[in-house]
C-alpha positions in Angstrom: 103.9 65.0 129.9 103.6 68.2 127.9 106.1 69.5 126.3 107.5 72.6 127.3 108.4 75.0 123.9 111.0 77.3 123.3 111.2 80.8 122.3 113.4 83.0 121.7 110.8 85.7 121.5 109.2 85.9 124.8 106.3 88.3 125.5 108.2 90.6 127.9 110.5 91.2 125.2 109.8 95.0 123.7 108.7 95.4 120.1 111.6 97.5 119.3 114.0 94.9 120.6 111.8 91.8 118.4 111.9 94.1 114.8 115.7 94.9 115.6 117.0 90.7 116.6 114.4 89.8 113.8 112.8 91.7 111.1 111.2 88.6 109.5 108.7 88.8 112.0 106.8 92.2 110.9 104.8 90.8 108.8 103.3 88.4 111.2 103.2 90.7 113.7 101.0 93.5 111.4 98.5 90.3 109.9 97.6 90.5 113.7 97.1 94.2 113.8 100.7 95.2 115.6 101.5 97.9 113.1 103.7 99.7 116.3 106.4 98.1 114.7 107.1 101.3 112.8 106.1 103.3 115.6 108.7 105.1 117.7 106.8 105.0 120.7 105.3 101.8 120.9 108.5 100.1 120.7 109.0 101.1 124.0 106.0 98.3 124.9 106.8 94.3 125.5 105.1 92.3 123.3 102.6 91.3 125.7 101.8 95.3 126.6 101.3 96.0 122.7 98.8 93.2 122.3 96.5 93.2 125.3 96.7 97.1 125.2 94.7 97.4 121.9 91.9 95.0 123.3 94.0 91.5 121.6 92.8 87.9 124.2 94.7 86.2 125.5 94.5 83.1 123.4 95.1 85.1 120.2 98.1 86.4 121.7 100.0 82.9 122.3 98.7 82.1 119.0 100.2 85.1 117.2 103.5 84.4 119.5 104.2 81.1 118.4 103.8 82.3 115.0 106.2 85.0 115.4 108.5 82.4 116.9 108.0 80.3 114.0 109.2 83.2 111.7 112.2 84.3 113.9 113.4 80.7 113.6 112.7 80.6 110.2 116.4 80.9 109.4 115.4 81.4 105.4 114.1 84.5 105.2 112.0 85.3 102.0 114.1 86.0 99.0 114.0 89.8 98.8 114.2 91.4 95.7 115.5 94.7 95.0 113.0 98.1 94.7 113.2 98.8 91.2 113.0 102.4 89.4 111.4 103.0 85.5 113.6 104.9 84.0 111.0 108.3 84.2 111.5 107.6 88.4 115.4 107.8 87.8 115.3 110.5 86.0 112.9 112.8 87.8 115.0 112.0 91.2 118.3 112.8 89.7 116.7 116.2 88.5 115.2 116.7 92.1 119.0 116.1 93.7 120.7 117.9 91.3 118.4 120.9 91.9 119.3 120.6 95.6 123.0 121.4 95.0 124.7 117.9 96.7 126.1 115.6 94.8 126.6 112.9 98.3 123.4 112.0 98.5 120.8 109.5 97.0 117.1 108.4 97.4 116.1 106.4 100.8 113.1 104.2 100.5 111.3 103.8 103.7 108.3 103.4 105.4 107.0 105.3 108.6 103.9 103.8 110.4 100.6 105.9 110.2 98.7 106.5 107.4 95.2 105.1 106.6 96.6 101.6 106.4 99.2 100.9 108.9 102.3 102.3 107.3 102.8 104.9 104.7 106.0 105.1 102.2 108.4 107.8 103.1 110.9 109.1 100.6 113.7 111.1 101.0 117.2 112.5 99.8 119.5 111.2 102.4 123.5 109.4 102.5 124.2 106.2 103.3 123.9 104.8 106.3 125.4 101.7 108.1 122.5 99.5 107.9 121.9 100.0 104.4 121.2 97.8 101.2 122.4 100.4 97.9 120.9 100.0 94.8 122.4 101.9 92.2 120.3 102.9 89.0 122.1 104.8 86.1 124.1 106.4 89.2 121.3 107.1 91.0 121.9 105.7 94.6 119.3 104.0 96.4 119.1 103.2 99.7 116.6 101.0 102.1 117.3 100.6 105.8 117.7 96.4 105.8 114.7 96.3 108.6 112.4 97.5 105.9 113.6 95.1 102.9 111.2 92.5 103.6 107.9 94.9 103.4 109.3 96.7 100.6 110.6 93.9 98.7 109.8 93.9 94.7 108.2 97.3 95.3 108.2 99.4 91.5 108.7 103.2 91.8 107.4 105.1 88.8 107.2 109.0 87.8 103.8 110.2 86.1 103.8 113.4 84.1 99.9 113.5 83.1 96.9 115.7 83.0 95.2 113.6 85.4 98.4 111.9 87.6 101.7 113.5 88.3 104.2 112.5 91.1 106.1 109.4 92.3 103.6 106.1 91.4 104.7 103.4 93.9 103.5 99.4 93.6 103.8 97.2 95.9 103.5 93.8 96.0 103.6 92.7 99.6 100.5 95.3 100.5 97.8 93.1 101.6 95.3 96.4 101.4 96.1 100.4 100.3 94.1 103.6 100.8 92.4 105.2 98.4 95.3 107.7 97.2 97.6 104.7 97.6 100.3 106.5 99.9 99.5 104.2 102.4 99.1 100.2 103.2 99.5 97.7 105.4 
């Protein structure tokens, strides 16, 4: 008799509805190429639709949903740590804020999928929101949505001032590859 598994991910669930119930799944989901998970249109799509749409068969498919089963079960989620700011990246930001006249807001750490890699870092003055972890630096106020802690986890920020680099320098330790002008990974 075989025996019959359960899931509490099924493949006519929709993306959106699998990254909302369980975020630890995203990273399973882009080692198999699904980076609609960031995508605002794709997470319209079941599972299944997401997969065998971008040419996925059908035996890599149940192989990739029992993983992601695996992970959404996985009830101990990888310790995240927090983003963490040099003191040039706190600085700089707190310059930036001040020089746009508010003193409610703070700095959102986020990604947005595109880019050359899958998903590119996108950061922005913002205020709190609902779903939010804060960090606070020096009074600086840092916010990351919790769906994105997992991917963003341990990532440094730093600010370069140089003849040959100037802007925001981010690290990230969970990107398996970057682009060239490292905005982007995956």
């Amino acid at each position: 008799m075989q025996e019959t598994k359960q899931y509490v991910i099924t493949k006519d669930m929709t993306v959106g509805e699998i990254v909302e119930k369980y975020p630890q799944v995203i990273g399973t989901l882009t080692e198999y190429g699904l980076h609609c998970v960031g995508c605002h249109v794709n997470t319209m799509e079941t599972i299944e639709q997401g997969s065998m749409g971008h040419g996925m068969p059908k035996e890599v498919f149940e192989e990739m949903l029992e993983r992601v089963n695996e992970a959404a079960l996985n009830e101990s989620i990888n310790e995240v740590e927090d983003i963490k700011l040099t003191e040039k990246a706190v600085k700089k930001v707190k310059e930036l804020i001040s020089q746009e006249g508010t003193k409610e807001q703070g700095l959102r750490v986020g990604i947005v999928s595109g880019g050359c890699s899958g998903f590119s870092y996108d950061l922005t003055f913002d205020e709190q929101r609902e779903n939010d972890k804060v960090i606070e630096y020096d009074g600086l106020k840092v916010f990351v949505d919790n769906e994105h802690l997992e991917m963003l986890s341990g990532l440094n920020i730093d600010y370069l001032d140089g003849l040959h680099e100037s802007g925001f320098k981010i690290t990230n330790p969970n990107a398996k590859s970057t682009c060239g002008c490292g905005s982007s990974f995956s």
